[in-house]
N, CA, C and O of each residue as an XYZ file, in Angstrom:
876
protein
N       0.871     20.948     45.326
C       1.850     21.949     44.872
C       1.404     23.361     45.218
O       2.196     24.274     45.452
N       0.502     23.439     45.229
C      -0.560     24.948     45.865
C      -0.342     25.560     46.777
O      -0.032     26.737     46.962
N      -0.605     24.246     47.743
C      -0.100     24.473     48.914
C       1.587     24.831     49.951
O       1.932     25.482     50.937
N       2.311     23.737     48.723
C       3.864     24.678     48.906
C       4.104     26.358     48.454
O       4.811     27.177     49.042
N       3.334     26.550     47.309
C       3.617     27.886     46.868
C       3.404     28.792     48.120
O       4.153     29.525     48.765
N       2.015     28.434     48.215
C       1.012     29.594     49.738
C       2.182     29.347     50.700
O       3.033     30.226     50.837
N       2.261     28.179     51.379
C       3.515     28.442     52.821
C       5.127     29.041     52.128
O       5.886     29.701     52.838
N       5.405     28.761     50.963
C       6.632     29.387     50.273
C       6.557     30.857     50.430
O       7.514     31.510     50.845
N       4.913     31.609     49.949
C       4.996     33.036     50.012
C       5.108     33.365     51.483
O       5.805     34.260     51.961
N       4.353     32.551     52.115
C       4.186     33.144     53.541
C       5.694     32.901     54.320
O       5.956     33.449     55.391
N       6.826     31.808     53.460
C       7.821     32.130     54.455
C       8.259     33.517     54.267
O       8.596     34.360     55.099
N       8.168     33.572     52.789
C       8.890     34.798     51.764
C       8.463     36.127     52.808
O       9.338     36.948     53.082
N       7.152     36.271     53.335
C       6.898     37.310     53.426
C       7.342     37.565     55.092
O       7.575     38.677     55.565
N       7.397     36.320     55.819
C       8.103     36.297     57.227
C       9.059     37.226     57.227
O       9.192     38.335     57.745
N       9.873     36.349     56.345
C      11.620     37.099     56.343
C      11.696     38.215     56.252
O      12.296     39.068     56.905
N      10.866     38.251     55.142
C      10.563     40.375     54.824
C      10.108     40.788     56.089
O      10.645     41.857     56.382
N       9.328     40.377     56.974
C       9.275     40.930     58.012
C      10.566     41.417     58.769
O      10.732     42.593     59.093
N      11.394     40.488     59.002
C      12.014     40.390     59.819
C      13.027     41.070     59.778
O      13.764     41.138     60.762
N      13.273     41.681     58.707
C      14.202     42.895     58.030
C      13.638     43.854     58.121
O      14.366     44.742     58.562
N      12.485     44.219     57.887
C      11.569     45.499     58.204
C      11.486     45.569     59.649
O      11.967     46.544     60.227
N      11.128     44.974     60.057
C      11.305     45.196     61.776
C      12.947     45.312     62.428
O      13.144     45.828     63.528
N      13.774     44.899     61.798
C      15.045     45.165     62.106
C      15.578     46.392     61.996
O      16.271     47.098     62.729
N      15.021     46.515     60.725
C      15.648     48.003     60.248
C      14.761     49.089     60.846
O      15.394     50.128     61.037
N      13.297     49.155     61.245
C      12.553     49.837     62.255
C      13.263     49.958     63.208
O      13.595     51.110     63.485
N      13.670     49.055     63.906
C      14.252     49.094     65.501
C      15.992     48.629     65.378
O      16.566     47.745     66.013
N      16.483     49.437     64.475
C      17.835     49.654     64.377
C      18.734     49.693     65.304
O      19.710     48.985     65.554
N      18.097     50.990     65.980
C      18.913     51.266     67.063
C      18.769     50.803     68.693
O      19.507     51.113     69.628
N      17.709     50.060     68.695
C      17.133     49.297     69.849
C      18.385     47.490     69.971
O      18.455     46.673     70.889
N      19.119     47.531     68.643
C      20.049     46.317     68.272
C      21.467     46.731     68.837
O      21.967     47.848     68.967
N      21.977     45.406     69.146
C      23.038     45.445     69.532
C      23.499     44.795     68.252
O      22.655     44.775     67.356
N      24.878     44.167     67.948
C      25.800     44.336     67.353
C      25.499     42.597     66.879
O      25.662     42.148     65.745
N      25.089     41.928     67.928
C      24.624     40.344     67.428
C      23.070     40.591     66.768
O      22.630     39.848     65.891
N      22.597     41.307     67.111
C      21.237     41.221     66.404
C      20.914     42.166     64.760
O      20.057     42.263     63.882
N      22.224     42.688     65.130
C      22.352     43.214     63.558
C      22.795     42.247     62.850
O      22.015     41.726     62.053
N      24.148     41.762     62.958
C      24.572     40.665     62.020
C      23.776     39.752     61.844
O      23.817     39.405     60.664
N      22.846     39.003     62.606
C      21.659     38.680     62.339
C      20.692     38.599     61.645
O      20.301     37.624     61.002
N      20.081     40.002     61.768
C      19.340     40.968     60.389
C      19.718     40.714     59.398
O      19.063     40.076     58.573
N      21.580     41.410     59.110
C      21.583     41.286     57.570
C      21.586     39.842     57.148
O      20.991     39.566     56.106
N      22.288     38.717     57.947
C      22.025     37.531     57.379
C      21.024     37.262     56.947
O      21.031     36.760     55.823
N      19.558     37.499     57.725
C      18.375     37.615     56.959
C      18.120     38.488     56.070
O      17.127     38.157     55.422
N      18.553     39.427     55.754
C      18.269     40.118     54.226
C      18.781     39.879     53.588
O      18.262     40.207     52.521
N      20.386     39.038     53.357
C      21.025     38.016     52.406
C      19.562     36.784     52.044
O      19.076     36.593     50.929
N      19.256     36.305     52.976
C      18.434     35.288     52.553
C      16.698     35.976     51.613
O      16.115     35.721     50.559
N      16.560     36.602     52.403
C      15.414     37.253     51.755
C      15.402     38.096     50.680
O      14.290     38.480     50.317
N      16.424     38.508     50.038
C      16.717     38.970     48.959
C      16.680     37.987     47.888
O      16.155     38.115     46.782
N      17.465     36.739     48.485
C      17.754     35.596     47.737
C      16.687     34.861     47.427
O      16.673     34.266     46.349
N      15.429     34.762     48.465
C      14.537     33.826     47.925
C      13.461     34.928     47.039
O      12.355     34.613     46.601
N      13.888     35.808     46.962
C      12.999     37.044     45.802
C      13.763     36.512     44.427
O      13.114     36.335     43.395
N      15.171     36.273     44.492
C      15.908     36.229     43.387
C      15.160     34.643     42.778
O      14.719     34.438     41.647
N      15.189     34.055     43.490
C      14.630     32.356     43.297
C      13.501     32.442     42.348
O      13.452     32.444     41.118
N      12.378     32.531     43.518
C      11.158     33.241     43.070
C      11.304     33.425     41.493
O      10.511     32.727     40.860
N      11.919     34.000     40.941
C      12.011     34.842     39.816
C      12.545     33.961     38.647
O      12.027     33.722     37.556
N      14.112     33.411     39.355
C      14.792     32.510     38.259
C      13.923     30.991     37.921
O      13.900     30.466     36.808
N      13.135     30.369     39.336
C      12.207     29.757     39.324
C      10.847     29.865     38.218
O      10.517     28.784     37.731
N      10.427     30.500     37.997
C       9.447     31.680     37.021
C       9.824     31.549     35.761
O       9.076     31.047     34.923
N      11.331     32.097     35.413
C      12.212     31.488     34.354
C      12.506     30.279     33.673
O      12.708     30.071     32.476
N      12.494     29.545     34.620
C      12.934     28.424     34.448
C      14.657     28.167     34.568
O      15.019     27.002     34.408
N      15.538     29.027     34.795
C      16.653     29.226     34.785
C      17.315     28.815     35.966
O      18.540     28.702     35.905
N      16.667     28.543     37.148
C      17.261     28.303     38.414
C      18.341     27.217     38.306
O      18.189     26.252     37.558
N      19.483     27.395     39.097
C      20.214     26.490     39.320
C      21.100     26.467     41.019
O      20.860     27.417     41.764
N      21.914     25.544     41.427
C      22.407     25.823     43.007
C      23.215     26.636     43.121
O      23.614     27.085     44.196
N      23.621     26.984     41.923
C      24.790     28.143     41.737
C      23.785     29.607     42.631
O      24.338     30.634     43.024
N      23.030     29.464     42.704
C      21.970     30.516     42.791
C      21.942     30.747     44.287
O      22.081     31.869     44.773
N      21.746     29.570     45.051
C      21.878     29.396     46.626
C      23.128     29.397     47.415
O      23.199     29.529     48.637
N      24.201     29.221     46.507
C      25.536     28.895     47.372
C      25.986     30.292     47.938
O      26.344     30.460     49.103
N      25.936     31.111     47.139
C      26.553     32.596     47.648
C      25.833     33.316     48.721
O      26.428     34.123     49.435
N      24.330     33.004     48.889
C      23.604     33.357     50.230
C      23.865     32.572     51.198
O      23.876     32.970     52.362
N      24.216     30.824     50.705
C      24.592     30.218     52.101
C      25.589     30.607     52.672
O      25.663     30.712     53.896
N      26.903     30.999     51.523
C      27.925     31.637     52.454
C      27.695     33.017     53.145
O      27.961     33.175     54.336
N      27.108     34.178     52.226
C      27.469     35.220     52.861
C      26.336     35.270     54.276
O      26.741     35.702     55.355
N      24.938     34.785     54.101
C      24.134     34.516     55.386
C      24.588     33.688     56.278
O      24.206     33.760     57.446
N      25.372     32.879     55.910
C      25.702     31.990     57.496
C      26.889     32.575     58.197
O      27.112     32.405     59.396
N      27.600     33.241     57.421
C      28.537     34.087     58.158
C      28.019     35.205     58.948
O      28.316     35.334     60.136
N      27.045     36.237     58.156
C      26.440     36.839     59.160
C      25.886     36.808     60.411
O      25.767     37.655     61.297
N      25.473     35.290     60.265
C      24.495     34.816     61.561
C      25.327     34.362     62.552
O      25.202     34.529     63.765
N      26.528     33.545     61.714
C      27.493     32.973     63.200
C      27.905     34.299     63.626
O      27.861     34.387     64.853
N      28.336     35.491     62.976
C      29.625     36.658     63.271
C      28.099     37.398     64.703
O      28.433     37.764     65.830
N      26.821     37.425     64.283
C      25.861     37.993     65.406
C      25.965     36.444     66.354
O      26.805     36.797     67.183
N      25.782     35.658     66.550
C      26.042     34.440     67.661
C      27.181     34.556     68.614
O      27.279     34.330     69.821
N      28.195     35.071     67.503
C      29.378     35.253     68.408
C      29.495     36.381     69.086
O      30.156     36.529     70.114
N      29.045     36.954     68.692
C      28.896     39.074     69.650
C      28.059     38.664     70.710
O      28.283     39.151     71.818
N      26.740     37.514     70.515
C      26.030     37.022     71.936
C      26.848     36.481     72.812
O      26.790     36.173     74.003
N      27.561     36.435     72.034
C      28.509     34.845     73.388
C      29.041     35.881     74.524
O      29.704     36.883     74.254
N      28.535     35.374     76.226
C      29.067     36.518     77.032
C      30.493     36.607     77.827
O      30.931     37.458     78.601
N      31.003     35.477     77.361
C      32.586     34.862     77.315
C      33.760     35.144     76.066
O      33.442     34.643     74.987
N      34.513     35.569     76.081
C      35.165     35.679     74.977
C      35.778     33.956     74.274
O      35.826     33.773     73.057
N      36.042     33.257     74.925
C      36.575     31.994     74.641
C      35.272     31.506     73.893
O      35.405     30.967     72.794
N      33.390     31.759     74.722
C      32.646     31.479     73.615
C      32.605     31.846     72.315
O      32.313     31.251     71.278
N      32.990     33.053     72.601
C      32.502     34.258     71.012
C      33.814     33.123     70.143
O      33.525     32.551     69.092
N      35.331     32.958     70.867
C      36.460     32.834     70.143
C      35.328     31.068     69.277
O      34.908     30.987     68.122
N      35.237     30.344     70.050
C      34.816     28.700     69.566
C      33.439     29.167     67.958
O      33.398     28.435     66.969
N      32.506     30.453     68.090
C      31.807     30.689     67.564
C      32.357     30.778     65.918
O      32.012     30.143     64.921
N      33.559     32.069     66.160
C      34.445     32.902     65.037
C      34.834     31.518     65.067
O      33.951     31.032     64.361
N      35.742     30.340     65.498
C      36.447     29.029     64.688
C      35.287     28.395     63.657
O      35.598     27.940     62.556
N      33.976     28.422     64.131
C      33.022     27.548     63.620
C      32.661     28.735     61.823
O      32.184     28.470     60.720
N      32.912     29.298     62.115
C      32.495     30.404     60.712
C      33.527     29.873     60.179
O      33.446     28.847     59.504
N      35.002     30.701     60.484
C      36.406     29.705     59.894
C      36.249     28.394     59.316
O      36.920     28.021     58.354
N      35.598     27.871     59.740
C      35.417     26.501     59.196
C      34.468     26.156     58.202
O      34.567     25.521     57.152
N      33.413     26.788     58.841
C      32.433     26.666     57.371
C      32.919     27.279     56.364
O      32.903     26.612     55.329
N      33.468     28.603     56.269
C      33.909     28.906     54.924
C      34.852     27.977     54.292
O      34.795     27.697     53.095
N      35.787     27.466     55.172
C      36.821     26.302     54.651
C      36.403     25.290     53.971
O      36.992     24.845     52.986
N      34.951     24.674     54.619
C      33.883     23.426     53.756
C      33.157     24.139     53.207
O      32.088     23.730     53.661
N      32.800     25.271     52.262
C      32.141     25.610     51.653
C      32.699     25.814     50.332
O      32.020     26.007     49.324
N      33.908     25.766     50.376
C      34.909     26.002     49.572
C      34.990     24.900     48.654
O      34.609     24.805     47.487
N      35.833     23.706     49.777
C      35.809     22.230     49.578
C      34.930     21.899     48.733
O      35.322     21.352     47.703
N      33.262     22.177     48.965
C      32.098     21.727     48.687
C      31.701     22.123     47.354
O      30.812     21.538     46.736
N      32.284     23.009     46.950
C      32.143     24.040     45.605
C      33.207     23.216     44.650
O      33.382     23.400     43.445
N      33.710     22.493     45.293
C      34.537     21.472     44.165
C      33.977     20.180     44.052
O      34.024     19.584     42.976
N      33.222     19.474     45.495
C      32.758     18.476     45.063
C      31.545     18.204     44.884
O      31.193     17.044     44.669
N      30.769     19.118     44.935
C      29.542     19.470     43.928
C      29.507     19.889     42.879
O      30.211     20.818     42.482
N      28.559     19.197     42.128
C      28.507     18.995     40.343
C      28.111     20.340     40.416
O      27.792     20.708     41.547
N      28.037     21.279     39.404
C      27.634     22.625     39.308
C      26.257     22.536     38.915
O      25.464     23.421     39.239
N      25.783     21.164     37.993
C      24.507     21.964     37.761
C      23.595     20.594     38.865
O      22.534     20.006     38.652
N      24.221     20.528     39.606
C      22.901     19.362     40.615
C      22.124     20.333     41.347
O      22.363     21.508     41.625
N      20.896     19.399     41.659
C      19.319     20.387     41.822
C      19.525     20.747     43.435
O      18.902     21.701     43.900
N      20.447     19.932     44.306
C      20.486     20.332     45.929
C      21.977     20.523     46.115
O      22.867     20.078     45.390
N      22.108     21.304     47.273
C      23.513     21.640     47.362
C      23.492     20.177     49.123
O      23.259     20.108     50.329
N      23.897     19.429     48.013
C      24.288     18.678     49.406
C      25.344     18.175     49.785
O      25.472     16.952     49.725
N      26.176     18.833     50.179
C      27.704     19.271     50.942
C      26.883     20.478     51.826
O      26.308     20.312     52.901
N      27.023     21.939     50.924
C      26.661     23.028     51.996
C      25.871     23.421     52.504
O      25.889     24.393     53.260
N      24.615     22.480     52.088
C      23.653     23.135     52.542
C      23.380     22.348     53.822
O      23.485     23.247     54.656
N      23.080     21.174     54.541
C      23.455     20.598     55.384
C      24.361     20.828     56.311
O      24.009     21.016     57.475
N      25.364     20.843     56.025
C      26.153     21.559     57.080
C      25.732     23.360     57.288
O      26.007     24.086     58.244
N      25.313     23.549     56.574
C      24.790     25.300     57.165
C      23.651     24.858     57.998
O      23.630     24.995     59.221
N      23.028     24.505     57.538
C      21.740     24.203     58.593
C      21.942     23.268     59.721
O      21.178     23.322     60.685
N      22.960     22.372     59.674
C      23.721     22.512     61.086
C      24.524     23.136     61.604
O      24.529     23.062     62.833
N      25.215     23.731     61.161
C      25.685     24.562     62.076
C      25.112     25.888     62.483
O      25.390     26.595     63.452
N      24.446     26.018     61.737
C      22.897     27.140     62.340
C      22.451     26.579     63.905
O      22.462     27.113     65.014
N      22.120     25.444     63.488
C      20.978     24.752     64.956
C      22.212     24.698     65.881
O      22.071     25.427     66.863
N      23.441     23.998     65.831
C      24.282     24.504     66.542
C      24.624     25.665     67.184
O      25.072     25.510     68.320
N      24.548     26.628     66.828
C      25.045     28.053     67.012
C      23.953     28.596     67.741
O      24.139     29.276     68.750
N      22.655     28.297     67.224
C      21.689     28.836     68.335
C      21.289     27.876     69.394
O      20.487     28.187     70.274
N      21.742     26.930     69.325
C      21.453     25.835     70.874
C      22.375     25.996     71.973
O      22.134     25.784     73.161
N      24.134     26.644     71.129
C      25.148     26.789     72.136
C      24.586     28.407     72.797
O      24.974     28.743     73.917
N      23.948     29.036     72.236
C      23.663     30.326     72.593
C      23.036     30.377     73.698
O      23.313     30.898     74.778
N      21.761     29.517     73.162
C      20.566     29.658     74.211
C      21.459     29.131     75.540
O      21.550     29.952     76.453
N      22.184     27.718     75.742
C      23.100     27.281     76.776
C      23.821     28.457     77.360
O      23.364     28.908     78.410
N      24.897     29.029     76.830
C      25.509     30.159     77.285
C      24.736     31.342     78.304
O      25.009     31.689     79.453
N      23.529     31.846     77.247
C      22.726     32.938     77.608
C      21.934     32.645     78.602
O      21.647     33.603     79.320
N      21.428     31.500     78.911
C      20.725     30.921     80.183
C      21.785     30.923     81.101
O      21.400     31.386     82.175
N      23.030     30.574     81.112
C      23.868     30.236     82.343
C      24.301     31.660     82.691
O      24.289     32.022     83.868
N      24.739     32.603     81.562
C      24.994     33.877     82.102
C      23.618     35.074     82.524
O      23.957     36.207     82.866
N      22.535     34.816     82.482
C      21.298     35.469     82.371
C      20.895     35.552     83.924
O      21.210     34.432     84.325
N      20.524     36.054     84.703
C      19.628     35.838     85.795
C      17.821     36.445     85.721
O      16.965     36.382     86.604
N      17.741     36.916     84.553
C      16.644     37.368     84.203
C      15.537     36.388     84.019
O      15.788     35.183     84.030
N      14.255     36.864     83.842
C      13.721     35.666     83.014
C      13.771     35.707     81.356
O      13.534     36.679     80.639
N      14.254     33.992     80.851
C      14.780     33.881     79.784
C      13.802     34.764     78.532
O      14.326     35.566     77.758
N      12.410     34.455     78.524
C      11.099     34.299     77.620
C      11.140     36.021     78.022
O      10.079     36.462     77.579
N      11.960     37.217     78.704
C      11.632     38.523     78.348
C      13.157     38.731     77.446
O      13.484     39.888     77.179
N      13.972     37.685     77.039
C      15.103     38.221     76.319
C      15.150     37.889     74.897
O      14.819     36.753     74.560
N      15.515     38.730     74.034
C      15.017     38.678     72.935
C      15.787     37.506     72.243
O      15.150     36.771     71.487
N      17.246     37.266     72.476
C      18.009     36.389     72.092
C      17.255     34.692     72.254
O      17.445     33.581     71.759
N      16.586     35.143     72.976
C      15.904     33.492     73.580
C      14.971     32.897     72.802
O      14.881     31.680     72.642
N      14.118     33.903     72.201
C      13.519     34.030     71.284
C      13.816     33.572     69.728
O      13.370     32.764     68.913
N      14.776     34.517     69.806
C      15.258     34.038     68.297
C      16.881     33.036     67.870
O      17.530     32.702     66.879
N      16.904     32.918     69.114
C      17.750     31.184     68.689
C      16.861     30.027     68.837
O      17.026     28.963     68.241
N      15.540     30.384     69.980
C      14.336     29.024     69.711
C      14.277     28.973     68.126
O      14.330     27.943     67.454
N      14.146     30.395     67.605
C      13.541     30.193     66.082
C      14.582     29.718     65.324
O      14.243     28.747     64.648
N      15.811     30.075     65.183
C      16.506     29.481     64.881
C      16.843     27.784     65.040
O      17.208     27.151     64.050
N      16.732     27.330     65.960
C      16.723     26.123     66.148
C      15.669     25.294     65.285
O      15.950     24.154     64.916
N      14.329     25.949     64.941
C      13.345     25.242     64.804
C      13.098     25.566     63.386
O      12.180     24.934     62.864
N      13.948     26.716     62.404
C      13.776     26.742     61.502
C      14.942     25.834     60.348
O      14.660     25.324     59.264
N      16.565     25.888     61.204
C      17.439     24.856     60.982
C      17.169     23.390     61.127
O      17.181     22.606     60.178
N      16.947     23.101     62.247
C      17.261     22.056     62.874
C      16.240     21.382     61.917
O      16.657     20.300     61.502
N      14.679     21.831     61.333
C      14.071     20.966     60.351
C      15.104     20.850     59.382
O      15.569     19.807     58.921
N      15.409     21.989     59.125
C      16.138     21.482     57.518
C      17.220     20.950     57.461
O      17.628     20.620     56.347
N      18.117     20.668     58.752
C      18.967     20.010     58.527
C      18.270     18.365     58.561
O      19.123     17.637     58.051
N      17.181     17.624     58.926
C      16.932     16.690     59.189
C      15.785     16.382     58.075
O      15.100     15.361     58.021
N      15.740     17.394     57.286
C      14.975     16.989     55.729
C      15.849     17.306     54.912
O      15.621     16.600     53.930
N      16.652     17.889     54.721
C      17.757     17.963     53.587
C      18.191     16.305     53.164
O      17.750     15.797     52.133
N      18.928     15.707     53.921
C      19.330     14.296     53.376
C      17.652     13.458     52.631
O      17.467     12.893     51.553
N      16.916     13.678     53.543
C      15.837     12.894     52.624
C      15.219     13.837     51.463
O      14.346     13.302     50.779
N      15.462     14.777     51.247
C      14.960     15.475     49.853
C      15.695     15.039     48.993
O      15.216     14.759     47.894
N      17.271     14.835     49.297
C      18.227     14.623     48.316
C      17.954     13.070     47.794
O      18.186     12.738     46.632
N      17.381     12.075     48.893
C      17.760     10.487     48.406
C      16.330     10.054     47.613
O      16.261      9.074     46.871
N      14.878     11.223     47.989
C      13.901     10.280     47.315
C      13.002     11.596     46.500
O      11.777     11.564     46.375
N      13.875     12.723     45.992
C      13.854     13.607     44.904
C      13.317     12.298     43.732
O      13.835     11.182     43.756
N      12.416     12.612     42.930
C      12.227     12.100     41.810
C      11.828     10.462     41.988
O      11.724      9.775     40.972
N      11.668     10.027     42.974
C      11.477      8.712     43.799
C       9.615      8.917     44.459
O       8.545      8.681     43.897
N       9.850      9.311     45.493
C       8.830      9.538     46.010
C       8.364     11.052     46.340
O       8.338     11.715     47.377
N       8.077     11.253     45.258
C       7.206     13.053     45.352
C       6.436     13.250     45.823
O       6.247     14.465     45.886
N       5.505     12.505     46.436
C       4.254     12.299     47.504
C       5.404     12.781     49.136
O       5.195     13.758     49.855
N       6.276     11.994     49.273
C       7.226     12.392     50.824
C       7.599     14.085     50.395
O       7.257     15.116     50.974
N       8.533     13.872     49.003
C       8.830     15.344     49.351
C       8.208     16.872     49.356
O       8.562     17.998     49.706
N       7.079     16.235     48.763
C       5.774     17.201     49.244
C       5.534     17.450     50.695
O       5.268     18.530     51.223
N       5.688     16.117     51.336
C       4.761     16.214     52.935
C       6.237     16.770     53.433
O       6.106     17.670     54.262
N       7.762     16.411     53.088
C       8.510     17.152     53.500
C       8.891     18.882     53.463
O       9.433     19.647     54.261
N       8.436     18.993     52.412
C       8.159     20.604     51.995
C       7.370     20.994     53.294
O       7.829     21.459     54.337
N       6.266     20.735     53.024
C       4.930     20.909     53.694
C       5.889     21.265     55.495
O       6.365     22.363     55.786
N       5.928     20.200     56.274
C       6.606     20.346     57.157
C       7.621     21.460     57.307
O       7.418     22.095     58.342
N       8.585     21.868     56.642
C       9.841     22.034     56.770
C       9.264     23.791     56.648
O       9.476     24.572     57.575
N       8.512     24.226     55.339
C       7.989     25.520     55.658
C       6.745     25.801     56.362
O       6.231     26.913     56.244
N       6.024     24.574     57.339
C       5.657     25.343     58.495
C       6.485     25.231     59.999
O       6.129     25.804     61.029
N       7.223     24.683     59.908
C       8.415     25.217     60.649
C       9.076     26.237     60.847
O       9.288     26.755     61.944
N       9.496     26.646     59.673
C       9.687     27.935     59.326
C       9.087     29.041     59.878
O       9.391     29.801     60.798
N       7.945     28.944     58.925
C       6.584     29.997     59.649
C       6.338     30.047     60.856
O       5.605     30.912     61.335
N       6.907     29.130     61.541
C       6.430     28.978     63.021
C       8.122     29.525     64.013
O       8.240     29.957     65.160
N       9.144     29.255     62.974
C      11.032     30.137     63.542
C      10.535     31.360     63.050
O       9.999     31.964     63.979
N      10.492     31.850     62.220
C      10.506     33.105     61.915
C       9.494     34.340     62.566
O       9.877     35.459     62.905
N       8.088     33.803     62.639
C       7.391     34.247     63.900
C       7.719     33.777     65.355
O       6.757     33.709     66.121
N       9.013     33.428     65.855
C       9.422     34.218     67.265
C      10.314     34.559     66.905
O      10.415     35.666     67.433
N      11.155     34.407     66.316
C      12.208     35.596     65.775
C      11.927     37.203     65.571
O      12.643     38.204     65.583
N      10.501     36.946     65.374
C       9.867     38.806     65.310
C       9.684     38.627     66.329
O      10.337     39.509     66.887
N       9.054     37.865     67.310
C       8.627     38.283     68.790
C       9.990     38.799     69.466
O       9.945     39.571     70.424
N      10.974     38.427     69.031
C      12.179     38.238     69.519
C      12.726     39.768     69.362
O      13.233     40.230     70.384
N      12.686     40.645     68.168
C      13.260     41.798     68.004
C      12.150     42.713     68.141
O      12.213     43.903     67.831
N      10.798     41.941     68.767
C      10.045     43.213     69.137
C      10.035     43.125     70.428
O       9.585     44.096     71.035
N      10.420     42.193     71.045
C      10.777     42.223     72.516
C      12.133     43.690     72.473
O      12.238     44.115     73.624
N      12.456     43.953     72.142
C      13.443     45.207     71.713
C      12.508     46.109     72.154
O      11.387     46.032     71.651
N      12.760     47.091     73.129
C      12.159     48.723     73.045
C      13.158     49.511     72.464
O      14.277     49.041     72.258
N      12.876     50.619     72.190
C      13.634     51.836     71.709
C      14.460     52.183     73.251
O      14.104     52.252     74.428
N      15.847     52.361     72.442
C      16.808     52.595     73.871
C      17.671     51.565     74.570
O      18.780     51.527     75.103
N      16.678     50.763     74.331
C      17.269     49.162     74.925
C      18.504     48.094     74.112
O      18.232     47.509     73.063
N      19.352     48.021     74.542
C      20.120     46.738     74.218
C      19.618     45.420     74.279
O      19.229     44.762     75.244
N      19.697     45.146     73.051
C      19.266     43.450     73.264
C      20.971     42.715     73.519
O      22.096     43.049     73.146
N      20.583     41.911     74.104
C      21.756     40.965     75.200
C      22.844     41.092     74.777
O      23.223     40.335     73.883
N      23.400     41.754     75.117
C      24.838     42.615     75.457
C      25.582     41.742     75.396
O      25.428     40.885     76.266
N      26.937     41.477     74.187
C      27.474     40.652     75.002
C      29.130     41.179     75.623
O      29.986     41.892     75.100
N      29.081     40.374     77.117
C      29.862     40.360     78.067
C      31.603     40.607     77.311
O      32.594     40.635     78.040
């Protein structure tokens, strides 16, 4: 349990990075890498709020649902400003449309006081890994640069690698919660050094940013 706390602070303190460095290099952002940002300061605000109600003892999913919505909107609405096609950006904006539509849904068929949000939270964390896998596709085909100096490349890898775990440990946290606490330990364990490991190129990603510079424009 020690050991989740330590990688818990150290995601905690990633994210905080990643807002501090955003908001440092403000103006070095384009318009996808802002919406971006704030999606991460929705989340990083939120896991301060946790933190706390956690501490309390008061926590409940009611607590997570309003960051999954207002952060995953942020993040698709910056995915879609990457897209260098408008028909991409348009398929991006349907996929937000939609999640808010099942998030909605999901807020009815989730019990209010159950311990995982499993309707929305799953589908956010896929459609996260989605959104940054169609990116990286897009941004490679429209790019002639090399990929590893663009910052976007960077931080949809992280994206990919900080979703794509949790969409593929979410269902097993939910089925062997209170079953086998030995797995969902080693699943913890996993899932926030994953994390630690998306969120550090995601900074490589907006410090690949100079002052002056546009990060990947989109078309």
């Amino acid at each position: 349990m020690l050991l989740i706390t330590v990688l818990a602070s150290i995601v905690t303190v990633m994210m905080g990075l990643i807002v501090l460095i955003a908001w440092r290099r403000w103006g070095s952002l384009d318009s996808g890498a802002r919406w971006i940002a704030g999606g991460a300061a929705v989340f990083f605000v939120w896991s301060l709020i946790a933190i706390a109600t956690v501490v309390l003892g008061r926590r409940t999913r009611l607590f997570q649902e309003i960051p999954i919505l207002l952060g995953t909107c942020c993040y698709l609405k910056g995915f879609a400003d990457w897209q260098p096609r408008r028909g991409q950006r348009r398929l991006i904006l349907a996929a937000l449309v939609a999640f808010v539509g099942l998030w909605i849904v999901a807020q009815g068929v989730q019990g209010v006081t159950d311990r995982f949000s499993t309707i929305s939270g799953p589908i956010h964390a896929t459609m996260m890994t989605a959104a940054a896998g169609y990116t990286l596709i897009t941004r490679v085909q429209a790019t002639g640069e090399r990929w590893t100096t663009q910052p976007w490349f960077w931080i949809s890898t992280g994206f990919m690698l900080v979703y794509g775990t949790e969409a593929v440990l979410d269902p097993l946290w939910e089925n062997i919660f209170g079953l086998r606490n030995d797995l969902v330990l080693a699943a913890g364990v996993v899932h926030h050094i994953g994390s630690i490991v998306g969120y550090a190129l995601m900074i490589r990603g907006l410090v690949e940013a100079s002052p002056g510079e546009i990060v990947a424009p989109a078309g």
